[in-house]
C-alpha positions, 0 to 999 in steps of 0.5 A, a space after each residue: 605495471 609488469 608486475 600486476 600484468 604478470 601477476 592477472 596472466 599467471 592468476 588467468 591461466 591457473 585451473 578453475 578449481 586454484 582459483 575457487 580456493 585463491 578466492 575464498 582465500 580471499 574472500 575469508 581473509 580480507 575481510 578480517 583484515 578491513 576488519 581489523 583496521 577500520 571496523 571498531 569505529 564504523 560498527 561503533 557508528 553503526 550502533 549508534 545510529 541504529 540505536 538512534 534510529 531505535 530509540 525514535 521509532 520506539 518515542 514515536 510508538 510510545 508518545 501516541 500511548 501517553 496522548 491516548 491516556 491524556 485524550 482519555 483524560 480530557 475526553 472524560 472531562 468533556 463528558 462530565 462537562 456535557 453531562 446534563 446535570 452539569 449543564 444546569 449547574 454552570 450553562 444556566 442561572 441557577 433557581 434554586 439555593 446551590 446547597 439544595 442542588 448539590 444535596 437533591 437526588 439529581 446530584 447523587 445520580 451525577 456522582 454515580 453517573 461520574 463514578 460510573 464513567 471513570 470506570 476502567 479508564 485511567 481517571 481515578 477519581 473526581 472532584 468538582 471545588 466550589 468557591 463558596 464563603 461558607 463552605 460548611 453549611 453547603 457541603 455539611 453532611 458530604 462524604 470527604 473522600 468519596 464525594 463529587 462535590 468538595 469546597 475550595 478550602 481543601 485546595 487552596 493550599 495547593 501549587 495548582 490553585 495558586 496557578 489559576 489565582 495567579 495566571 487563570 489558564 483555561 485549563 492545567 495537567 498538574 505534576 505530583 507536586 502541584 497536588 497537597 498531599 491529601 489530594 496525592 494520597 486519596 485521590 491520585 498524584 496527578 490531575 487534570 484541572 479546568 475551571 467552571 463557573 456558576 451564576 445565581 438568581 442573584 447574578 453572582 457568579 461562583 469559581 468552580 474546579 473540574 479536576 479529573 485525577 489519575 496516577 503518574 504510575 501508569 505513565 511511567 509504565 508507558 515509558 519503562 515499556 519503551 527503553 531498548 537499552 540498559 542506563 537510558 533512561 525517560 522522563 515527562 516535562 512539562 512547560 513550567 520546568 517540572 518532572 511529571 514522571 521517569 523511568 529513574 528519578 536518580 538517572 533523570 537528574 543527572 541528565 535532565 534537560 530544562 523545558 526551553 533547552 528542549 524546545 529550543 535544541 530538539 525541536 530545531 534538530 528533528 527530535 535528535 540531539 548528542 551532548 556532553 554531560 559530566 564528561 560522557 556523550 549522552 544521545 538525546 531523543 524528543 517527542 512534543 505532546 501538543 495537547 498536554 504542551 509536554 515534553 517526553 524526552 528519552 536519553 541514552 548514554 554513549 558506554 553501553 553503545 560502545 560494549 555493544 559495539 565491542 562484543 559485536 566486533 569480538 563476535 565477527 572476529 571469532 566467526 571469521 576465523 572459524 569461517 576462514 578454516 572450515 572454508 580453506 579446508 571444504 574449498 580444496 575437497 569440492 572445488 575439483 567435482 564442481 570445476 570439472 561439470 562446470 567446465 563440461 557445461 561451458 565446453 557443450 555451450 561454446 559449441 552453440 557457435 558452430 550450430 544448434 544447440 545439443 542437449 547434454 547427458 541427464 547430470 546425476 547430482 541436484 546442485 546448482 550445476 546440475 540445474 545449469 546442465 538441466 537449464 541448458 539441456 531445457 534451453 537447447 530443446 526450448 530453442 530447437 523447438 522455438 526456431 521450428 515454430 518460428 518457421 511454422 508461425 510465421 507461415 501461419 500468420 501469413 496465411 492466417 492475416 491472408 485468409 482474414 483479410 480475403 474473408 472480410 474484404 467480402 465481394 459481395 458487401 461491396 457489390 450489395 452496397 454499390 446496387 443500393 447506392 445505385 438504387 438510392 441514386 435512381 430514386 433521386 435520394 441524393 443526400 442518402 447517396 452522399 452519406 451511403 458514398 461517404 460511408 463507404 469510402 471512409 470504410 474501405 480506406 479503414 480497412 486498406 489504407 494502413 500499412 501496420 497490422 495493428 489498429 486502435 479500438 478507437 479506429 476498430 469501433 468507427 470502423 463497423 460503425 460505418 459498416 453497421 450503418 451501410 447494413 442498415 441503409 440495406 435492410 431498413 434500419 432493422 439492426 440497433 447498434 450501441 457502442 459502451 467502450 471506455 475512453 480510456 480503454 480505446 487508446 489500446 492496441 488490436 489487430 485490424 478488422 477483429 470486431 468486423 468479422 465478427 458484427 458481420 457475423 451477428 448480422 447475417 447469421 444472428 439477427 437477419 435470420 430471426 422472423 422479423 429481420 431485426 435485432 440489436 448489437 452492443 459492443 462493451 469492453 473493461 480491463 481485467 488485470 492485465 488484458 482488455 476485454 471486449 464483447 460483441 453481444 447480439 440477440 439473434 437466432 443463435 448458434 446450435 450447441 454442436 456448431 459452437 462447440 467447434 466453431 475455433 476448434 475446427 476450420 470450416 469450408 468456405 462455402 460462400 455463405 456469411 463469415 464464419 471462416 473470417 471469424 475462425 482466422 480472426 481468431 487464430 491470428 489473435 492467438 499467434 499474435 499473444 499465446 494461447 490464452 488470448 483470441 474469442 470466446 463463443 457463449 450462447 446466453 439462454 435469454 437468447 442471441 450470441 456473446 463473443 468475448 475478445 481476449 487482448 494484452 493491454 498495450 498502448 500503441 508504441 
């Protein structure tokens, strides 16, 4: 413990420009050490895993391909199915002899119709078989290696055919070797087979066979595609135990997986199995392709992971080292510019705890240190700044919430109010007396009951609703009043008395100064990003273009007369509260009336 302590003193006390060099001495050096002993078989695992990782994400890109090609398969398959002339061949009883059908013009417009189809798909030809006991006098006078239509004779030496004899699937992806060789050499190595059925006038019904044939080489394309690594090799089974096609037959053999291993290891494991084969650990990636029930396997073996990991360990190594010199020798010639500014920056810093902070010299250098001393120089005159406006904002933001608050609690609102109260009292309207009471009550202690400045747009719109409602009992109910606020949006934070000023305002100066005494106000609001936006729209005389222009520029003279002041404070309160770019807006629409949009911060109340 002496030891360690000594040593954290002595290290503490060395100059900043030792201590630069000491720790990228040690930053170079340690690693190379940790490298030394515990690398090899960490990047080893490294490489594994991301080879893995690889290897998954490039199955899970290519088995899509192959289903595609498949789809692409068996959709055509459906289509020559649904294709009219089949549909009168195997949905209905048939009324004429077979062999009339199948050499009418009909049927050599559904061959064409075919041939057309599989054009530019990866179908390369089609045969329709018919099981028939003479197949000569039916099919005589046919092309055999063009033809759609063909007899059952030519298969039934094939693997496939003795599958649908012998178990009758609905339907059979055939490998190379299900195929005679006739089918392989003419028509393509592989094929999807489904069986159909035909019922004559007599009632009898005749086996048929859709095959759609297509060539393995364009899977294997696929597959080739999608190797990362040099001696992995893929490979498609199918569920009876058969190869349907590799990247390397010879590489497949060796590795290959019978069908049940596959579903029974793989797809318990997520797709990922390691196994030991001849000796060599062997990683082993799956794909299930549901509709073919194929499986597409992909296996890489574990010495190429392990020469990748070597010449990556050799690699850092050297780096290191070269790093190691360069950094030692570069250290010891800068460490004395950047110990000595930085030690100036700190010393002007550490002076802040006696006073203000004092802006440094401009640094002549652009590095990072000369941005430290232009961003303390910025932050001292930020916070010199920030301390004179802090003094001034708070003042204004007391006189400002003073003056809002002298100019909407309005003497004579409460005075008018009070005469009609009277008046209505008079003429023995007791239930208007009640509600105009009830109203006002309910308005003042809105207004001077809560201590917090900040309100909810919830209390702000029942608030000059009430108000709007005493105006009205005043002037006939001259002024239509519509609220089009989201639920969601009235939950959110505004100052009191900011819409009442301003309703005040459209009332006295907007809509009672026109002819008719009569006019509407609708308040709407929405968020927009980030901020709540809300509008208070009336359709009242409007404001002269060189009075709107100034009207929050330009403090007016309180002369008595309406709310022009309480809409100018209301104003600069906002923008005290949230920045410059919050507060109203004043637009005069041409169709007429006034558009004051309301700028706020979206906050919820704490």
């Amino acid at each position: 413990m002496k030891i360690l302590k000594s040593i954290r003193e002595s290290y503490g006390n060395l100059k900043i420009r030792t201590k630069f060099v000491i720790i990228i001495m040690i930053a170079v050096l340690l690693p190379m050490i940790i490298l030394a002993l515990t690398l090899s078989q960490r990047l080893y695992r490294m490489v594994v895993s991301d080879t893995i990782r690889n290897e998954q994400q490039a199955i899970a890109k290519t088995a899509p391909k192959i289903q595609d090609m498949l789809d692409e398969v068996t959709g055509l398959s459906d289509d020559i199915r649904s294709m009219e002339f089949s549909s009168r061949m195997f949905d209905e009883t048939l009324t004429e002899p077979l062999s009339d059908m199948i050499h009418s013009g009909d049927a050599d417009d559904f061959s064409e119709e075919i041939r057309s189809a599989i054009r530019g798909t990866a179908v390369s030809a089609v045969r329709l078989y018919i099981s028939l006991p003479k197949d000569d006098d039916v099919f005589s006078g046919l092309n055999e290696d063009t033809g759609i239509f063909a007899p059952v004779s030519r298969i039934q030496t094939s693997y496939w055919y003795g599958i649908f004899s012998g178990s009758h699937p609905s339907s059979l992806f055939c490998p190379s070797f299900y195929l005679t060789p006739k089918e392989i050499h003419v028509l393509g190595d592989c094929a999807y087979v489904r069986p159909v059925y035909i019922r004559d006038a007599s009632s009898t019904v005749i086996k048929c066979y859709l095959a759609c044939y297509f060539n393995s080489t364009k899977l294997q394309n696929i597959l080739i595609s999608s190797l990362s690594h040099e001696g992995s090799v893929s490979y498609i089974s199918n569920d009876r135990d058969a190869m349907i096609t590799s990247t390397d037959s010879s590489l497949a053999g060796i590795y290959y997986m019978d069908y049940d291993s596959i579903r029974t290891n793989l797809m318990s494991s997520n797709g990922f199995l390691e196994k030991d084969v001849l000796g060599e650990k062997i990683y082993v990636s799956s794909y299930y392709l549901s509709s073919s029930s194929w499986f597409l396997v992909t296996i890489t073996p574990s010495l190429p992971l392990r020469q990748e990991a070597s010449g990556a360990i050799f690699y850092l190594i050297l780096i290191w080292l070269a790093a190691a010199a360069v950094s030692i020798l570069i250290s010891w010639i800068l460490s004395r510019s950047m110990s000595s500014r930085i030690l100036a920056v700190s010393t002007q810093m550490s002076n802040v705890k006696n006073g203000p902070p004092v802006p440094m010299d401009p640094p002549q250098e652009t590095d990072e240190i000369g941005d430290l001393t232009d961003s303390y120089n910025y932050m001292a005159r930020q916070i010199n700044n920030l301390m004179e406006e802090q003094k001034k904002a708070s003042e204004e933001l007391r006189i400002a919430e003073f003056n809002s608050l002298q100019a909407q609690m309005n003497p004579h609102f409460l005075y008018n109010t009070m005469e009609m109260i009277n008046w209505m009292a008079q003429q023995g309207r007791v239930k208007e007396t009640n509600r105009a009471i009830q109203d006002l009550s309910r308005f003042y202690k809105l207004t001077l009951s809560r201590r917090k400045s900040i309100s909810s747009i919830e209390e702000e719109l029942e608030q000059v609703t009430i108000y709007v409602r005493l105006q009205n009992m005043r002037f006939d109910n001259g002024i239509d009043f519509v609220v089009d606020v989201p639920d969601d949006l009235t939950e959110y934070q505004i100052p009191r008395l900011t819409l009442q000023p301003i309703v005040e305002n459209a009332i006295l100066h907007g809509i009672l100064e026109k002819d008719v005494r009569r006019g509407t106000i609708v308040i709407t609001g929405w968020f927009e990003g980030s901020d709540v936006v809300l509008t208070v729209a009336d359709d009242g005389v409007g404001i002269p273009p060189e009075k709107l222009k100034t009207i929050l520029t330009k403090k007016p003279v309180d002369s008595g007369r309406g709310n022009h002041i309480a809409v100018y404070n209301t104003h600069r309160r906002l923008q005290i509260l949230y920045g410059n770019g919050y507060g109203l807006t004043f637009r005069c629409p041409e169709s007429g009336g006034t558009e004051v949009e309301i700028r706020l911060p979206a906050r919820l109340p704490e």
